[in-house]
C-alpha positions in Angstrom: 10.9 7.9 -7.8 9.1 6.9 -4.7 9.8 3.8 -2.6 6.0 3.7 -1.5 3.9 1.8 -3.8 0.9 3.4 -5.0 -2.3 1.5 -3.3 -0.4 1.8 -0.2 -0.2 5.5 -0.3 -3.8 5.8 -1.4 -4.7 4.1 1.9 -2.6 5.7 4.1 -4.4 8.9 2.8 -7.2 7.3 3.2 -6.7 6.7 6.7 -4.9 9.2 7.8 -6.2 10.7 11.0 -6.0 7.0 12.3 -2.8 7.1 11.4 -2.2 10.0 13.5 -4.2 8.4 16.2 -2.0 5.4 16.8 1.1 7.6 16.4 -0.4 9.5 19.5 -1.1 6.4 21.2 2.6 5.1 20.8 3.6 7.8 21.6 2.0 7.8 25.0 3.1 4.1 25.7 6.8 5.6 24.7 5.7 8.5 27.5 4.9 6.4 30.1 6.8 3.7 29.8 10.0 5.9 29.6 8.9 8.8 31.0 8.8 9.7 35.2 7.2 12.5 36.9 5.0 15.1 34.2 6.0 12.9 31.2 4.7 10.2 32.6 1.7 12.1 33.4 1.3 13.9 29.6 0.6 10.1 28.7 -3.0 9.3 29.9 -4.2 12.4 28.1 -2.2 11.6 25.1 -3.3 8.3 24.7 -7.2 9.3 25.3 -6.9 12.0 22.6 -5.2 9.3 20.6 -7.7 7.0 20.5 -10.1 9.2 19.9 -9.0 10.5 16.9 -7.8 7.1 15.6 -11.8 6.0 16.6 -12.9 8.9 14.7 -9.9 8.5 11.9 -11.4 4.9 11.0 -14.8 5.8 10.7 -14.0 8.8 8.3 -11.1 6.3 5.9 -14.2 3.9 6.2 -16.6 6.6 4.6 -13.9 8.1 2.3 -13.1 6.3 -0.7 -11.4 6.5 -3.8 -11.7 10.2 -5.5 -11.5 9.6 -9.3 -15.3 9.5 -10.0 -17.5 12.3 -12.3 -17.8 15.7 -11.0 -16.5 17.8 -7.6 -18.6 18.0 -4.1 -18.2 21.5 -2.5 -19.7 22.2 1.2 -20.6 25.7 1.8 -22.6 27.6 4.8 -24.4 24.4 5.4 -25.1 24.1 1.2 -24.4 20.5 -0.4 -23.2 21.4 -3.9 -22.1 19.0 -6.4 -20.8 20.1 -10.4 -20.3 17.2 -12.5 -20.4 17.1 -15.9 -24.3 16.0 -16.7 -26.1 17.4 -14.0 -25.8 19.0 -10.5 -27.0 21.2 -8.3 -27.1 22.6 -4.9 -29.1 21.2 -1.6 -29.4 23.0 1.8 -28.6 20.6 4.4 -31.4 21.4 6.8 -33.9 21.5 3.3 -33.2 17.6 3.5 -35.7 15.1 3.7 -33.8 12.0 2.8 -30.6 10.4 2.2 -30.3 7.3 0.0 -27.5 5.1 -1.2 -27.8 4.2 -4.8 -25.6 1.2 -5.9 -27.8 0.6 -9.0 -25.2 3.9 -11.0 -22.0 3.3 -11.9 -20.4 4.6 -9.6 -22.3 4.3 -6.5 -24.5 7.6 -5.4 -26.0 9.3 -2.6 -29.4 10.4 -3.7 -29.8 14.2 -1.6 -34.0 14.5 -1.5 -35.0 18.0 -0.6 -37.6 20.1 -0.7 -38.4 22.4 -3.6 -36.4 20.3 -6.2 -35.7 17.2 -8.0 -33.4 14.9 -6.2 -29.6 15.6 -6.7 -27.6 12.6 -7.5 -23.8 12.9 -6.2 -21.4 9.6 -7.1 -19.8 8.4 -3.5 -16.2 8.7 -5.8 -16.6 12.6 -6.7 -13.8 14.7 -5.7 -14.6 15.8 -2.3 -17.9 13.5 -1.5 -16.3 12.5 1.7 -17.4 15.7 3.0 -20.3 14.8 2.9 -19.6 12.8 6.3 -20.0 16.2 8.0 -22.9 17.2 6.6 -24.5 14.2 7.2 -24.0 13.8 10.8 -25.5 17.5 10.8 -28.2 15.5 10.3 -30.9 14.4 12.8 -30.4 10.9 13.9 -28.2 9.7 11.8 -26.2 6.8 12.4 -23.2 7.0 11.1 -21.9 3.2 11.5 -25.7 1.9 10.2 -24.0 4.1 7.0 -20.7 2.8 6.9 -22.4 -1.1 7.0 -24.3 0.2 3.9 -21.1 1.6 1.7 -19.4 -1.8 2.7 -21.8 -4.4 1.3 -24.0 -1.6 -0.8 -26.4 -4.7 -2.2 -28.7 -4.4 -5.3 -31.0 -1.9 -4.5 -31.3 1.5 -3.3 -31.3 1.7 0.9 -32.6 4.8 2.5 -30.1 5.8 5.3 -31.6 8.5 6.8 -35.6 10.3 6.7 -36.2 13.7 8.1 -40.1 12.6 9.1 -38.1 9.4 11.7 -35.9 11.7 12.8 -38.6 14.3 13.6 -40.8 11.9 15.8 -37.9 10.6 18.1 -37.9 7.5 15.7 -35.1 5.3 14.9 -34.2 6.3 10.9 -35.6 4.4 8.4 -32.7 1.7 7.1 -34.8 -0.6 4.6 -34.4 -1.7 1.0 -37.1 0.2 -1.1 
């Protein structure tokens, strides 16, 4: 039996590191406000590394959604791979040329163009896709909170969030609808 109701278990998961952040953070007000001497001392660098990874924490729960979607997302020596139970395939994250959020599937799916291959199509809800996060910011100018704005109000069509050729030139990434 557990006291914690489901959805509120799911999001605490989902946010986890900021979780851990503000516990850092009280912990440093508890520190300093209590503390004299070194404790008191222990709390400004607490309370930086706190909000950092609660900063960090939110973006990541922001990107990382629900896991119940087609098919498992596995990061390996810089390789995107996604199995699901259609189609899949494997991308080399420096072989990218663009990233693109497709809302038109059901679910939601990053479209992975590379060279040397047909696009691989990976649903935002398969197990593991919120690793993708890391490979992503691998990425060459790309803006990670231009990203999260997308997932959060994906609209109708498919929006490019990231182009190797922008990037290349020193150019702000390409964020239109197509």
């Amino acid at each position: 039996m557990s006291f914690i109701r489901p959805e509120l278990a799911a999001t605490a998961r989902r946010f986890r590191e900021a979780l851990v952040g503000a516990g850092l953070c009280a912990l440093a007000l508890w520190a300093w406000v209590a503390g004299a001497g070194i404790v008191a001392w222990l709390a400004v660098p607490l309370a930086v590394a706190g909000a950092a990874l609660g900063w960090v924490g939110l973006q990541r729960g922001r990107f990382r959604g629900p896991s119940d979607g087609p098919g498992v997302v596995q990061i390996t020596e810089a390789r995107i791979g996604y199995f699901g139970p259609l189609t899949g395939g494997a991308v080399a994250v420096d072989g990218l040329m663009s990233v693109t959020l497709d809302p038109t599937g059901r679910p939601h799916h990053w479209v992975l163009h590379h060279t040397g291959g047909a696009p691989l199509h990976v649903p935002v809800t398969a197990r593991g896709a919120d690793a993708l996060l890391d490979a992503f910011a691998q990425l060459p100018g790309f803006r990670l909170e231009l990203t999260l704005r997308h997932m959060a109000r994906p609209g109708t069509l498919p929006r490019q969030v990231w182009v190797r050729d922008a990037a290349r030139r020193g150019a702000a990434p390409v964020h239109r609808l197509h």
